[in-house]
C-alpha positions in Angstrom: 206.9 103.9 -39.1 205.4 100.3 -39.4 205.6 97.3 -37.4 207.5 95.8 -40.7 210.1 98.6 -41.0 210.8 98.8 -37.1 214.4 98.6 -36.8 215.0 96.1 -34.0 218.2 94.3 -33.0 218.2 91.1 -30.4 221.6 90.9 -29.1 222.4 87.3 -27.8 221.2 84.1 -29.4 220.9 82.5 -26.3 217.7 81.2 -24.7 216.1 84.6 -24.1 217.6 86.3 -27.4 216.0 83.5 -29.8 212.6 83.2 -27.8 212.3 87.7 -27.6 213.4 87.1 -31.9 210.9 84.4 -32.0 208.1 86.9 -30.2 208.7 89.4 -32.0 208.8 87.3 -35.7 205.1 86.6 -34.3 204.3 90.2 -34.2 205.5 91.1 -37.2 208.8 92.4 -37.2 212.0 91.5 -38.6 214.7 91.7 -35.9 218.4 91.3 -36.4 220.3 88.9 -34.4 223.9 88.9 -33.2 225.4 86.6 -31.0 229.4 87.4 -29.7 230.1 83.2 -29.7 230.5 81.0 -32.5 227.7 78.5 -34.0 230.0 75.6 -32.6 229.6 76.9 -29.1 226.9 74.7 -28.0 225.1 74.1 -24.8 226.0 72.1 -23.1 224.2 69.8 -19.9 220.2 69.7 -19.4 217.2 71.6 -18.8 214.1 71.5 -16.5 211.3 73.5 -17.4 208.0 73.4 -15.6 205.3 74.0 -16.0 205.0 77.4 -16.8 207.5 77.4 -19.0 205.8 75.0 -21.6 202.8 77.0 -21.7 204.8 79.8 -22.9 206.6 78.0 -25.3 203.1 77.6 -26.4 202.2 80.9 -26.8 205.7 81.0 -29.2 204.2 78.4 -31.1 207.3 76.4 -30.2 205.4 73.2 -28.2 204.7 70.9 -31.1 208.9 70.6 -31.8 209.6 69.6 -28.0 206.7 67.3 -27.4 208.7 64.7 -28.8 212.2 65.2 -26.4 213.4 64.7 -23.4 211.1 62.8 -20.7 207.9 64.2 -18.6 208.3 64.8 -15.1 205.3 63.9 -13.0 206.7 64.3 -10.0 209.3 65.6 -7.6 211.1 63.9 -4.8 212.7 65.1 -1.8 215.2 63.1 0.4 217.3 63.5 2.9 220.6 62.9 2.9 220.4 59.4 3.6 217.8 58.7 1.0 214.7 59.1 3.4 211.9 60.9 2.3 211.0 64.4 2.9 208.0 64.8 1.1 206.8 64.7 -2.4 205.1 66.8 -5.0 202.1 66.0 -7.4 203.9 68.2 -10.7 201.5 67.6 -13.1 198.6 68.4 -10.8 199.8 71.9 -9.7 200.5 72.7 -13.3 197.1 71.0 -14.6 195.7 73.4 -17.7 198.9 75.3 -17.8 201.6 73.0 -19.1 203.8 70.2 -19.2 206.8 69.8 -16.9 209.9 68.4 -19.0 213.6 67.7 -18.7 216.2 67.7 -22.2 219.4 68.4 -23.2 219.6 72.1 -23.6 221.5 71.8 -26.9 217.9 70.3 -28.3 216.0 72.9 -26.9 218.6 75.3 -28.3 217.6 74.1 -31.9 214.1 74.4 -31.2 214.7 77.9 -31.0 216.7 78.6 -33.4 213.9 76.9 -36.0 211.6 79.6 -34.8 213.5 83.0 -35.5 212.8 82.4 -38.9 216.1 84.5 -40.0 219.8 84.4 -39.7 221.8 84.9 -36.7 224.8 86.9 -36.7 227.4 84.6 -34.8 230.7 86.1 -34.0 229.5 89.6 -33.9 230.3 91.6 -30.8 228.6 94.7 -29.4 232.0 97.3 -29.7 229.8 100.4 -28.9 226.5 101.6 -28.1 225.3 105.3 -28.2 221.8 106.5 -27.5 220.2 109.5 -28.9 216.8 111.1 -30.2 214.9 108.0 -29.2 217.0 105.7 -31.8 220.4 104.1 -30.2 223.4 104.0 -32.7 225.4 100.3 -32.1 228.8 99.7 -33.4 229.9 96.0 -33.4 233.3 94.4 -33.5 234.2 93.9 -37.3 234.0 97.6 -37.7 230.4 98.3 -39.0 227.8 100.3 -37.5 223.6 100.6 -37.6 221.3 102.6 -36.1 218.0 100.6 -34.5 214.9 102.0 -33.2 215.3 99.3 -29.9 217.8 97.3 -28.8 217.0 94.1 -27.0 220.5 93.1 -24.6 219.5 89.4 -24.0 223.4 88.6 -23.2 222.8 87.0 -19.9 223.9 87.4 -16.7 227.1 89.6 -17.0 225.9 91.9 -20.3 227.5 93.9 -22.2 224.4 95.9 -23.5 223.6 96.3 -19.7 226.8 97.7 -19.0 227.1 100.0 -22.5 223.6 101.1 -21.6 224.1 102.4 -18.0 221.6 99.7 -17.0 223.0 98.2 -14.0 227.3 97.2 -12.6 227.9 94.0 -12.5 226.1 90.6 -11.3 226.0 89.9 -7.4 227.5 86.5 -6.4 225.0 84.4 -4.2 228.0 82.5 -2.5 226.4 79.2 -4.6 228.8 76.9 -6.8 227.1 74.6 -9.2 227.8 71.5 -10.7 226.1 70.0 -13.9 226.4 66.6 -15.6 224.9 64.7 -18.0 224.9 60.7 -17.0 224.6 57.9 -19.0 224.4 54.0 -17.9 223.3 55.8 -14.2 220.6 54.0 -12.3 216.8 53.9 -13.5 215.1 57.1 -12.4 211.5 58.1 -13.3 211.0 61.3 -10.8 212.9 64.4 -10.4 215.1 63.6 -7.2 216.4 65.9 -4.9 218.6 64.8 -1.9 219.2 68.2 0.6 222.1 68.2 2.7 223.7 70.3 5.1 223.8 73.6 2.8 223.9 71.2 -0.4 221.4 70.0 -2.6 221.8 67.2 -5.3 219.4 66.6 -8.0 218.8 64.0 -10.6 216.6 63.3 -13.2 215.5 61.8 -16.5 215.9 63.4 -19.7 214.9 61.1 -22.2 217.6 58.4 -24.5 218.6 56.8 -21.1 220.2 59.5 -20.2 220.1 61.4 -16.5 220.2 65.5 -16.1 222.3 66.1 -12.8 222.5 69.4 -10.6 224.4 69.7 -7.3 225.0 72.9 -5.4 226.8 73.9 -2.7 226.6 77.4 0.0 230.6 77.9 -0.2 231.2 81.6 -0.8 234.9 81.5 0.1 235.8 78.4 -1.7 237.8 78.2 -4.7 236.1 76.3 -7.7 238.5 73.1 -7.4 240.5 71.5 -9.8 238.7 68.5 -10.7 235.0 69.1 -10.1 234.1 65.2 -10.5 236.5 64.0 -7.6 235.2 67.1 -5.6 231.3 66.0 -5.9 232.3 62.2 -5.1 233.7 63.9 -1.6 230.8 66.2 -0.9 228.2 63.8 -1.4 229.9 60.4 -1.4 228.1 60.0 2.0 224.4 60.5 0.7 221.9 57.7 -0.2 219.4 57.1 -2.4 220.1 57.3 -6.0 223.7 59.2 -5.7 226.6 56.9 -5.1 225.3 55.0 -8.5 225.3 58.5 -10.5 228.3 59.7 -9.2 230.4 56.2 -10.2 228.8 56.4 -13.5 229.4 60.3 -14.1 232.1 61.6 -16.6 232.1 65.4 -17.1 231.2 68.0 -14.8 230.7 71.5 -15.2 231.1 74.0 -12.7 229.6 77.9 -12.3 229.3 80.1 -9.7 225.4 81.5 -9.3 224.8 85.6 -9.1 221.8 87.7 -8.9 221.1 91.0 -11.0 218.5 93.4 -9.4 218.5 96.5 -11.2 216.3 99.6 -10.5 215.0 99.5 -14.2 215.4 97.4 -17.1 215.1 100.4 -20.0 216.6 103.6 -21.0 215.8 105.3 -24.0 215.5 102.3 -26.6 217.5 99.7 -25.3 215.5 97.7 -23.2 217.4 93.8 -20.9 215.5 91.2 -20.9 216.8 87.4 -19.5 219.4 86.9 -17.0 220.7 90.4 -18.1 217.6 92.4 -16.2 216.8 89.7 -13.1 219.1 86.9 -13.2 218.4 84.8 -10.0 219.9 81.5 -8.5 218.5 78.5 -10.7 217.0 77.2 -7.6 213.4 77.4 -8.5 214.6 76.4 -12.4 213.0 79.4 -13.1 215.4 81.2 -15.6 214.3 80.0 -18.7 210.2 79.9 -18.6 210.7 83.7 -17.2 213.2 84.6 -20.6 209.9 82.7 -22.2 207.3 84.7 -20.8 209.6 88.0 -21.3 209.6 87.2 -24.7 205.5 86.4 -24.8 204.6 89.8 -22.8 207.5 91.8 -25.0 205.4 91.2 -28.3 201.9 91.7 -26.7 203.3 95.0 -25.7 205.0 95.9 -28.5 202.3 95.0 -30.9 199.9 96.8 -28.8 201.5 100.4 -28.8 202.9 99.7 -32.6 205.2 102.5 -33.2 205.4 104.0 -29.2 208.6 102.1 -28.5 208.7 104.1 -25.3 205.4 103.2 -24.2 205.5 99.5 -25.1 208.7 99.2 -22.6 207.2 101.0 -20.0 204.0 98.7 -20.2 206.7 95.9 -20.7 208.2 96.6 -17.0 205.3 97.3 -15.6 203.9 93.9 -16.6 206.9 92.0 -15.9 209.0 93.4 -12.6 206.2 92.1 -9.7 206.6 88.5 -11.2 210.1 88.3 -11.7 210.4 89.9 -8.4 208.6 87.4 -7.2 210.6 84.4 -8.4 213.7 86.1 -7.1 212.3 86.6 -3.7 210.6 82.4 -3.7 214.4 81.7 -4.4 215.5 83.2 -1.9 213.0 82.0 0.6 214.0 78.2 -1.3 217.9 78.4 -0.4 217.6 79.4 3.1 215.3 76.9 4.1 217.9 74.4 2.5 220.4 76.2 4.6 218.6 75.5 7.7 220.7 72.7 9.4 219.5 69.5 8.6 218.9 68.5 12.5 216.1 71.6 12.2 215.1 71.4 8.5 214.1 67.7 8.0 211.3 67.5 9.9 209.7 70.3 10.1 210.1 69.4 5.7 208.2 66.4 6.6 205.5 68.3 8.3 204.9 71.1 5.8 207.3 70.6 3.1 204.6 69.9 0.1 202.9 73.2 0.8 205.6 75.4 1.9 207.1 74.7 -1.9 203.9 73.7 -3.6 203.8 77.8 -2.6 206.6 79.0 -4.2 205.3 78.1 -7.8 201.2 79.0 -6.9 201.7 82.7 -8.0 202.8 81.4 -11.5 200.3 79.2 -12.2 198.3 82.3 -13.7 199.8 83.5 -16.9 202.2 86.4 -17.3 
């Protein structure tokens, strides 16, 4: 069986299902797409994606189209709470020669994706069923119909179905986080990627090209209910800080809200159906690592596959094998991340002053080499 009659099916049109389609239309195979939303569901809110994450766009062949959105971030910003700085980071020279760091609505970024599958996506198609068997998996989806596929590709995100179906993993493990998201217009000027940390919160702002600001807040509040109206909720929380927030929060509008999980499975195949995404090792978005490591799944997932040509079986193993120490690395840099921001501020601020720059200059060093 050929690379062109491999029988492949991406299920989730999402960042990680378009950019494994995309890899995979590289390689030379025709996947099928199915995505359970509608077309209309758009993104919503922005995107960060360092530098790392550009670089594998790259390698998609997907660069030229973003060059011209969002804005370039040079740098990142830490504050306290009161606006004070903590120390600052040189972006574009820790990601010199690998790629550009960037910020942009994810509904643009979204359509740059979509241009590169170069083939129609099945929206409103469900997963009903899946069944494995003689190295082929047999998928049933909602309207009824059914097709056999030599691999499956679950890239559904954080609580997936094809996970599930598969035997892959239970569900998603809350990390106690909730997260806020907005997209600001008329804010205040901001050229830098701003972060203000408080005691077990963290605000960040920055530009993402058209005048427009990308905003993230967080909070440590396992216990808490998601309130009611999420705007009037941030202005409490961090009415008090400094710096570039009280103007952002008087001009913010809409505010979405999320609660952040993990998903740490023991392996991310069996048989041919193999997670890649948020549905194999979903993390907190504290690094803003989630999309350039669903970029970098899909880069390594067509090398491999291209490179064992018919031996599905051994182009996942060489997949995991490839991909788990990284991603496992990211996960535990995150981790590291959110409990130094946990660390009360009385303790955390200065010793952030003293070694700040390389203790999270670190966390990204290991990335710097490709996947």
């Amino acid at each position: 069986m050929g690379a062109m009659t491999l029988r492949i099916l991406v299920v989730g049109a999402g960042i990680a299902g378009l950019s494994a389609a995309r890899a995979l239309r590289l390689a030379g195979y025709r996947p099928d797409v199915v995505e359970e939303l509608p077309a209309s569901m758009l993104p919503g809110a922005g995107i960060y994606l360092p530098g790392n994450a550009s670089r594998a766009l790259r390698q998609l062949g997907l660069d030229a189209p973003l060059r011209p959105l969002g804005d370039l971030i040079f740098r990142q910003v830490f504050l306290d709470a009161r606006g004070r700085t903590l120390f600052e980071m040189d972006v574009a020279g820790l990601w010199a020669g690998v790629g550009e760091s960037r910020a942009l609505s994810r509904a643009d970024l979204q359509q740059v994706l979509l241009t590169g599958v170069g083939g129609e996506v099945r929206y409103d198609t469900a997963v009903k069923d899946l069944e494995i068997f003689d190295g082929a998996a047999k998928v049933e989806f909602g309207d009824g119909s059914v097709a056999e596929y030599d691999l499956v590709i679950g890239a559904d995100g954080r609580r997936s179905t094809i996970r599930a179906k598969a035997g892959l993993g239970g569900a998603a493990v809350p990390t106690g986080q909730i997260v806020y998201r907005s997209v600001v217009s008329g804010g205040p000027p901001l050229s830098d990627w701003t972060a203000l940390l408080g005691r077990r919160s963290s605000f960040v702002a920055m530009p993402m090209g058209g005048r427009k600001l990308y905003c993230y807040a967080d909070e440590t509040a396992p216990d808490s209910p998601n309130p009611d109206d999420p705007r009037a909720h941030l202005r409490n929380v961090f009415g008090s800080f400094g710096g570039p927030v009280p103007a952002i929060l008087a001009a913010m509008e809409k505010v979405s809200v999320a609660r952040t999980d993990e998903v740490v499975l023991e392996t991310w195949h069996r048989g041919p159906v193999l997670l890649v995404g948020d549905a194999a090792h979903a993390t907190a978005p504290t690094l803003a690592q989630g999309a350039a490591m669903s970029f970098e799944d899909a880069v390594v997932l067509g090398a491999e596959l291209k490179r064992s040509g018919e031996d599905v079986a051994a182009a996942l193993r060489a997949y995991e094998l490839r991909r788990r120490p990284r991603c496992g690395a990211v996960r535990d840099r995150t981790r590291e991340r959110d409990r130094t921001r946990d660390v009360p501020p009385a303790l955390r601020d200065p010793m952030l002053r003293r070694r700040g720059l390389r203790i999270f200059a670190d966390h990204y060093r290991p990335l710097v080499p490709p996947a």
